[in-house]
N, C-alpha and C positions, 0 to 999 in steps of 0.2 A: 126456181121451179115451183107449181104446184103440189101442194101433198094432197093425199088424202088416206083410204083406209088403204093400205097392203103396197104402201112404199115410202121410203124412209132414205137416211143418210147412215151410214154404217160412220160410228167413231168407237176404235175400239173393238169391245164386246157389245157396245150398246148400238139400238136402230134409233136415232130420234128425227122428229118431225121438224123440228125447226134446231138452229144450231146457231152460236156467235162464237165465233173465234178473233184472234187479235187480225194484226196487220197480215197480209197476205207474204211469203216467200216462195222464191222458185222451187218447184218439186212440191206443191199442197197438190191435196188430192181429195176431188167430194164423192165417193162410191157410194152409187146407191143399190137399194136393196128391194127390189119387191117381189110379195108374196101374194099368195091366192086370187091369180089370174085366170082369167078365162080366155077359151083358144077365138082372139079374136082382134081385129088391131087397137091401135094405144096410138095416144100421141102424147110426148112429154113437153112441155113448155120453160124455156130457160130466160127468166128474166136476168137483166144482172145489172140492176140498177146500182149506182154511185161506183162500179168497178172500174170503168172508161179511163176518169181519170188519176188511175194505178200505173198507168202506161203497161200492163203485166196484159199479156196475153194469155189464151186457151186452148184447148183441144179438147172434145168429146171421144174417147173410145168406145168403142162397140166391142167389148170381148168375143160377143157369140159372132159377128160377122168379123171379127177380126180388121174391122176398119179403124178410120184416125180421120176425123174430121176439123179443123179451124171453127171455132166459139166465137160468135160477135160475142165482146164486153160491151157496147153499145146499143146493140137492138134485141129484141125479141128474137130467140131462135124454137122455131118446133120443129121437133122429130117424130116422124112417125114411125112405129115398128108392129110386128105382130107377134104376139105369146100364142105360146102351146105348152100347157098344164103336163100333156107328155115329158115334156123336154124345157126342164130346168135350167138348164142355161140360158133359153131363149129367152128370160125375164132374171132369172135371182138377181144376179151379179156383175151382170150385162152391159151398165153403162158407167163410166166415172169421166170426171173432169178434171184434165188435169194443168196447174199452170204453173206462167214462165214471167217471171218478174226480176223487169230488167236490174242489174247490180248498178248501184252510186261508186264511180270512183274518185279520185283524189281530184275530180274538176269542182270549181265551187263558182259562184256568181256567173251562173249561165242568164243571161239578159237577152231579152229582143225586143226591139225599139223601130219606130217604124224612120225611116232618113227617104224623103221627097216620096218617089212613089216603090221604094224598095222597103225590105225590112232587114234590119242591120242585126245579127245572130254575133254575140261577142262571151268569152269562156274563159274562165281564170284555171290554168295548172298547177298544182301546189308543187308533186314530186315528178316531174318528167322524165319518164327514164324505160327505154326498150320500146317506145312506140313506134308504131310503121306509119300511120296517117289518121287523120279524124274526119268522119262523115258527117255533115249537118243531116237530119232527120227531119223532113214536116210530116204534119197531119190537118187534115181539118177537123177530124173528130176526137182528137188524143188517141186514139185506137191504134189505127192501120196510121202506120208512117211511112215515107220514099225519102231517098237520098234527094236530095239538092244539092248537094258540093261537096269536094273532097278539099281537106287541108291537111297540106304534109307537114310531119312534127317537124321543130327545127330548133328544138335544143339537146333533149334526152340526154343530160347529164347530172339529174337528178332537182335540177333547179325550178326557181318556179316560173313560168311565162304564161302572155296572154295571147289571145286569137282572135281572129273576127273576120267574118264570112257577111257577103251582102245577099242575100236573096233578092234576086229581083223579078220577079213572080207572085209574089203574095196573093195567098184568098181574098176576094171580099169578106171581111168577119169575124170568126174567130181562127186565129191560128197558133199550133202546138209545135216547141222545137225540140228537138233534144240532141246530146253531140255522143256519137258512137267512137270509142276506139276503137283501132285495130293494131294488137301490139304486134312487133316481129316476129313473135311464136305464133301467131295466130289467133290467139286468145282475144275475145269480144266483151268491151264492156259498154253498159250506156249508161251516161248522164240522168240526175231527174229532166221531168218535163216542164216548159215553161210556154204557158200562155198571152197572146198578144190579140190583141182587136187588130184591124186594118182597115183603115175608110168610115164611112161612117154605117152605124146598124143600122137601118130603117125597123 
């Protein structure tokens, strides 16, 4: 986002202007804070350069209207809103960001490789145990992912095994995979993300 004078990042007790924090975790939060608005509208700007490829997602909340909006980590998002110096809520403490970054599980050597005109998605298990199935994820931007294939476990007795899923589909370009569990409780974990070209870039 842009700053300027009468809005800031609440950390703490302190308002600051610009912030570095480490690696990103599910549940961060950037609340901000502005002061001495005039009754008139705003527009805030959220860049979120180099975020994309975190694979972590976002949401903007609007406290004063009580909404929940989805954050490109990819592009420029502006919001417009309107302050009223009456009414402190309408600006103090109004909006934060909050995100969701997906968890690493015990999958290692996730690889994709392109085979004739598919791309071959292959995932090494270290401990398999209580899983219901694995989802291959694409994306073309790292961002927004969809299922392409389901693969049902088939050892889950703590051992280690391997996978592999063909996509045969591919972007022209750049393409991002990642492998989603879904264990018998219900419980969602996802793999990192891995990047593959497809065809040639002009």
């Amino acid at each position: 986002a842009g700053f300027g004078n009468g809005i800031g990042m609440v950390r703490g007790t302190s308002v600051l202007t610009t912030e570095q924090r480490q690696s990103m975790v599910s549940g961060d939060v950037i609340q901000y804070r502005m002061t001495n608005m005039k009754k008139q509208g705003y527009k805030l700007t959220f860049d979120p350069s180099g975020l994309a490829a975190s694979g972590a997602t976002a949401v903007l909340e609007d406290l004063y209207l009580n909404t929940v909006e989805n954050l490109s980590l990819s592009t420029l998002t502006t919001k417009s809103f309107n302050a009223d110096p009456a009414i402190q809520a309408s600006f103090l403490n109004r909006f934060r960001i909050v995100f969701t970054v997906p968890t690493p599980v015990s999958i290692t050597n996730v690889t994709a490789q392109t085979k004739n005109t598919a791309m071959e998605v292959n995932w090494k298990v270290q401990v398999e145990n209580g899983v219901k199935h694995y989802e291959v994820e694409h994306s073309t931007n790292g961002t927004t992912f969809t299922k392409v294939g389901t693969v049902a476990a088939t050892t889950n007795n703590g051992g280690a095994t391997t996978y592999s899923f063909t996509d045969v589909a591919p972007a022209p370009g750049m393409n991002y995979y990642r492998i989603k569990t879904i264990d018998l409780n219900g419980t969602v974990k996802y793999s990192y993300v891995v990047k593959v070209t497809y065809g040639i870039v002009k």
